[in-house]
C-alpha positions in Angstrom: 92.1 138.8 130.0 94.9 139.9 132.1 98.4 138.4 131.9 100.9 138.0 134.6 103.5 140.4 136.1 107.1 140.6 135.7 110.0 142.7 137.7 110.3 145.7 135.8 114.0 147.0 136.0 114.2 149.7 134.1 112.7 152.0 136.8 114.5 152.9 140.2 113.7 151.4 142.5 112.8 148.3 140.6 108.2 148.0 140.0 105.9 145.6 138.8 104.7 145.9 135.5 101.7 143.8 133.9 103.2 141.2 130.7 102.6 142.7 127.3 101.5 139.9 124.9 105.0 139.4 123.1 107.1 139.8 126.2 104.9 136.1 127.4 106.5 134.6 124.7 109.2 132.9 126.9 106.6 131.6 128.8 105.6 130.1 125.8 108.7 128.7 124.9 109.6 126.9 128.5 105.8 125.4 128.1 106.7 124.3 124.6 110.4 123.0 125.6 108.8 120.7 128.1 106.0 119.5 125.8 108.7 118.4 122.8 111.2 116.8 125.3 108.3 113.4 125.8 107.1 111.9 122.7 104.0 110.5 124.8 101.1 112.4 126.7 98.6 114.1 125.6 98.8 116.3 122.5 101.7 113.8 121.3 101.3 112.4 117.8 103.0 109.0 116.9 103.0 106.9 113.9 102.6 103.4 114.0 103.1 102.7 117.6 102.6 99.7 120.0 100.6 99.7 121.7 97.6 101.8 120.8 96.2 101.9 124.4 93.9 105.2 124.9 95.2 106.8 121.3 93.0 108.3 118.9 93.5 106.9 115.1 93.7 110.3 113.1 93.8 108.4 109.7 96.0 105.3 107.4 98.0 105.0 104.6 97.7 101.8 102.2 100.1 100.7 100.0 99.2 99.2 96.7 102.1 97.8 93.9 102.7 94.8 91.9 105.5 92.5 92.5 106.5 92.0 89.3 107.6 94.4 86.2 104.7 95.9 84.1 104.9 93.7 81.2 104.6 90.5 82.7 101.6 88.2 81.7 98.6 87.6 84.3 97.9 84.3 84.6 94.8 84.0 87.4 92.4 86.7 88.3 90.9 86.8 91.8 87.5 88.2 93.0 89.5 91.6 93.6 90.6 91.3 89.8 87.1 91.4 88.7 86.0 94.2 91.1 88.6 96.3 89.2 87.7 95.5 85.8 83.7 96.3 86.6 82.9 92.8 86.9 83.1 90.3 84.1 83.9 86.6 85.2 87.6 84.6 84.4 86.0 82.5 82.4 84.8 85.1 80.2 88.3 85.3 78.5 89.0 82.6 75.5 92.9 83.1 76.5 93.7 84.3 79.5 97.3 82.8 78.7 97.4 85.7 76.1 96.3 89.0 77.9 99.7 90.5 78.2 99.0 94.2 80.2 101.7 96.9 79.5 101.2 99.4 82.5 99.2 98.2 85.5 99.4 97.9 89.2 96.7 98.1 91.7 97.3 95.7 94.9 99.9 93.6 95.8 99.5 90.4 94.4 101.1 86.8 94.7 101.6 83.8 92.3 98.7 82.5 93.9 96.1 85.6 93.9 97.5 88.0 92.3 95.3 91.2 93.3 95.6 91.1 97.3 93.6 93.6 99.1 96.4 97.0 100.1 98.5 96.9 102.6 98.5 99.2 105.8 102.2 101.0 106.1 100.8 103.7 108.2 98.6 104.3 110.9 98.7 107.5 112.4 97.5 107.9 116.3 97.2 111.4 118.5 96.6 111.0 122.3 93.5 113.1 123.1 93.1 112.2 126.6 93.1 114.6 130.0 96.2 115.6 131.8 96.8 115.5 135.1 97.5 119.1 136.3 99.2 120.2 139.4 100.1 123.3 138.3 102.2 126.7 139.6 100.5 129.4 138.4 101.8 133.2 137.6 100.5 136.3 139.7 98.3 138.9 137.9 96.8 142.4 138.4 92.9 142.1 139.4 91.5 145.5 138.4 88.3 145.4 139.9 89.5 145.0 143.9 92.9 146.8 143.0 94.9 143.7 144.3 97.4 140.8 143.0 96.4 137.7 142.9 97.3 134.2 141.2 96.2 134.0 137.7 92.7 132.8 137.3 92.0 129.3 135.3 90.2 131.4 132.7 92.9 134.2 132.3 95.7 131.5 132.3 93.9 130.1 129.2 93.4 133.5 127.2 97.0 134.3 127.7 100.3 133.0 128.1 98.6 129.0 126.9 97.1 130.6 124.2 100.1 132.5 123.2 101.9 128.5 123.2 99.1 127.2 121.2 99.3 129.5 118.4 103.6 129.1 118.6 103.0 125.6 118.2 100.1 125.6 115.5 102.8 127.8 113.5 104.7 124.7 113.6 106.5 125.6 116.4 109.0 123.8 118.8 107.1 120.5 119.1 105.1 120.5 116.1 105.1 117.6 113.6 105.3 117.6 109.3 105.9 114.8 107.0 108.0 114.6 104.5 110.7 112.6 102.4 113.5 114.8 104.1 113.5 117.1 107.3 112.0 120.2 106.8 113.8 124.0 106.8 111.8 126.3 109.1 114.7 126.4 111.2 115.1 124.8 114.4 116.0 121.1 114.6 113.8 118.2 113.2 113.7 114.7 114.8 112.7 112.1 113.1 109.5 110.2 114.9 109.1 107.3 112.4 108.6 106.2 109.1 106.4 104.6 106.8 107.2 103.1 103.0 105.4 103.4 99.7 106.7 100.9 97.2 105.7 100.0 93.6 107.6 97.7 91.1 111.2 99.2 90.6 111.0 102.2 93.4 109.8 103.3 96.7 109.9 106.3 98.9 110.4 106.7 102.1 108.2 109.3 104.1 109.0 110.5 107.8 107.2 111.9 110.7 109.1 114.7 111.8 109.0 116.6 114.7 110.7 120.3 115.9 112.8 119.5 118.8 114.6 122.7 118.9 114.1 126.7 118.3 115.8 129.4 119.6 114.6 131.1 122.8 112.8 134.5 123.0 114.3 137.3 125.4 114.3 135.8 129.1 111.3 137.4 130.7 109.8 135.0 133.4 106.6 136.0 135.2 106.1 136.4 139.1 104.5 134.1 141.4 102.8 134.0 144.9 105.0 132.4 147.9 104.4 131.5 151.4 106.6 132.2 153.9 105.0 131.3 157.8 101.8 133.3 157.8 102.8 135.7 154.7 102.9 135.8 151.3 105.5 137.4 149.0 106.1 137.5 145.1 109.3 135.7 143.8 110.2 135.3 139.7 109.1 131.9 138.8 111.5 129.7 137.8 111.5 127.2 134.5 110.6 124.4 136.3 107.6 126.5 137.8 106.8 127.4 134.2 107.4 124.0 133.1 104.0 122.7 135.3 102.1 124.8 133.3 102.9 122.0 130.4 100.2 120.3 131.2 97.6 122.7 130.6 98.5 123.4 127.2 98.1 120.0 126.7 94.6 120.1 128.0 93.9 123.0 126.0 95.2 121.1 122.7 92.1 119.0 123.3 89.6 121.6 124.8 90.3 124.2 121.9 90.9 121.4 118.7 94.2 123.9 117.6 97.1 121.3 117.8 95.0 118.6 116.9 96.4 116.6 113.6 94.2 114.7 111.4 95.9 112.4 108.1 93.4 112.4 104.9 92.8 113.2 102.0 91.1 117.0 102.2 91.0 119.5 105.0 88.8 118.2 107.4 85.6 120.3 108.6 85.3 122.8 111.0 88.3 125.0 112.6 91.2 126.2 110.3 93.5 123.3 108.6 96.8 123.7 107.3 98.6 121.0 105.6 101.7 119.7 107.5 103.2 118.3 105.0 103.2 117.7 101.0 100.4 115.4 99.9 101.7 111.7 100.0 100.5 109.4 97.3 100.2 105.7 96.8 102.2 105.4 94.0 101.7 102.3 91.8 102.4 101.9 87.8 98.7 102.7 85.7 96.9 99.7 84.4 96.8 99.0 80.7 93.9 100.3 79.3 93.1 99.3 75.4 93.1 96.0 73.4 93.2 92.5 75.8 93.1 90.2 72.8 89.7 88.4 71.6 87.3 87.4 74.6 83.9 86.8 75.1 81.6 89.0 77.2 81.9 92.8 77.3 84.9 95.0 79.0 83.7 97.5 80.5 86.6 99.9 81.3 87.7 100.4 84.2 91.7 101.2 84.5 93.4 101.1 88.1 93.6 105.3 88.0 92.6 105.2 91.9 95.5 106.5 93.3 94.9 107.3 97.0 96.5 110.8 98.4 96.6 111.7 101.9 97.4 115.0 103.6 98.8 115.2 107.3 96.6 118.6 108.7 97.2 120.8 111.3 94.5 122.9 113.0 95.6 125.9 113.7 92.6 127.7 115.0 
């Protein structure tokens, strides 16, 4: 892997020196800048968005709660009812008038049918498509024929982009987390929508947030090739040259899996996951679970316990 070459000044007259790995990082940062100013393209997360044109779902959120306090009577019971309560049949119960639950809630119901299948607050989309590149690339050192050239495809990969992927998978400028408030790790946070959990009495808010800002490394830009008539010379790129290179990171987010997101419930296989966020929870009040009053047929137990948790992962390698 070589990287690309930079003006070194400290040495009279001026030379060219070959990029250590930490003084690319401002390439990184220009390439990461340009990524977090679109909230489309590839590598781009959204939540909820319209339309869903060429997106990948990466996972959904349901919402179950009652809409009524926890120790009002039920008065029907729907097919979704029974399901829950391990099957017996409504007309199993000699009073259904009396069954009074104190703690229950597990799907929105109405007066009509009172356990409704959840409903979907979140759905959570990455684009994972190809970018178009037209790209200006950096100049490197070839060792083997002694001359400098433009940075080859595979060299541009192992360096300065993978030096942006691994900014970004540490939840770097462009990244995104969710969370009831923006996060800390410095920088500024954008909010990039929302989605609502509710239950009887409460709900909570969660956001998709996203690192707009960071502070910039030391200024060192790279060198790149330039025709002039029938010659070439080397000029300092500037960050609209480096900016071009945006597009192959995004590329990359897709060729290499790091920067991809997925939203369940545990770490999803293969690659390394990190959670981006604190584990969000349907929250919903418990289901009474003891005496119902005298009915015929057999109860056979089940309590509305199944609270679904999700996780928003990053892979970060």
């Amino acid at each position: 892997m070589a990287n690309p070459i930079k003006v070194q000044t400290v040495t009279t007259p001026d030379s060219l020196k070959v990029m250590s790995d930490a003084e690319t990082d401002y390439i990184a940062h220009v390439i990461l800048e340009e990524f977090a100013s679109a909230d489309t393209g590839v590598g781009t997360v959204r939540l909820n968005p319209v339309p869903t044109t060429g997106l990948t779902i990466i996972g959904t959120h349901r919402d179950t709660s009652w809409t009524v306090g926890a120790t009002t009577k039920l008065t029907g019971y729907s097919t979704q009812f029974q399901a829950f309560f391990g099957g017996f049949t409504p007309g199993a119960f000699s009073d259904p008038a009396s069954y009074s639950a104190q703690f229950y809630g597990a799907a929105r119901y109405t007066a009509s049918d009172q356990l409704n299948q959840p409903s979907i607050i979140g759905e959570f989309y990455q684009d994972r498509q190809t970018a178009s590149e037209t790209l200006t690339l950096p100049v490197e050192y070839d060792g083997v024929t002694g001359r400098v050239i433009e940075q080859t495809s595979a060299n541009l990969n192992a360096s300065v982009i993978l030096r942006a992927l691994n900014r970004y998978a540490a939840f770097g400028l462009g990244s995104y987390k969710l969370a009831t408030s923006a996060p800390v790790s410095g920088g500024t946070w954008t909010s990039k929508g929302t989605m609502t959990d509710t239950w009887f009495g409460g709900s909570q808010v969660e956001t998709l947030w996203r690192r707009t800002t960071q502070s910039a490394p030391t200024t060192i830009r790279p060198l790149k090739a330039r025709l002039i008539g029938n010659e070439y010379n080397i000029i300092e790129m500037t960050d609209v040259d480096i900016g071009t290179l945006t597009d192959r990171f995004r590329n990359r987010i897709a060729a290499t899996g790091i920067g991809n997101y997925q939203f369940q419930e545990s770490a999803p296989v293969g690659g390394t996951w990190v959670a981006a966020q604190d584990a969000v929870s349907d929250t919903r009040r418990q289901a009474f679970h003891g005496t119902f009053g005298t009915y015929h047929g057999t109860y056979i137990g089940a309590t509305f316990v199944n609270v679904t948790t999700n996780t928003l992962w990053l892979r970060t390698a």
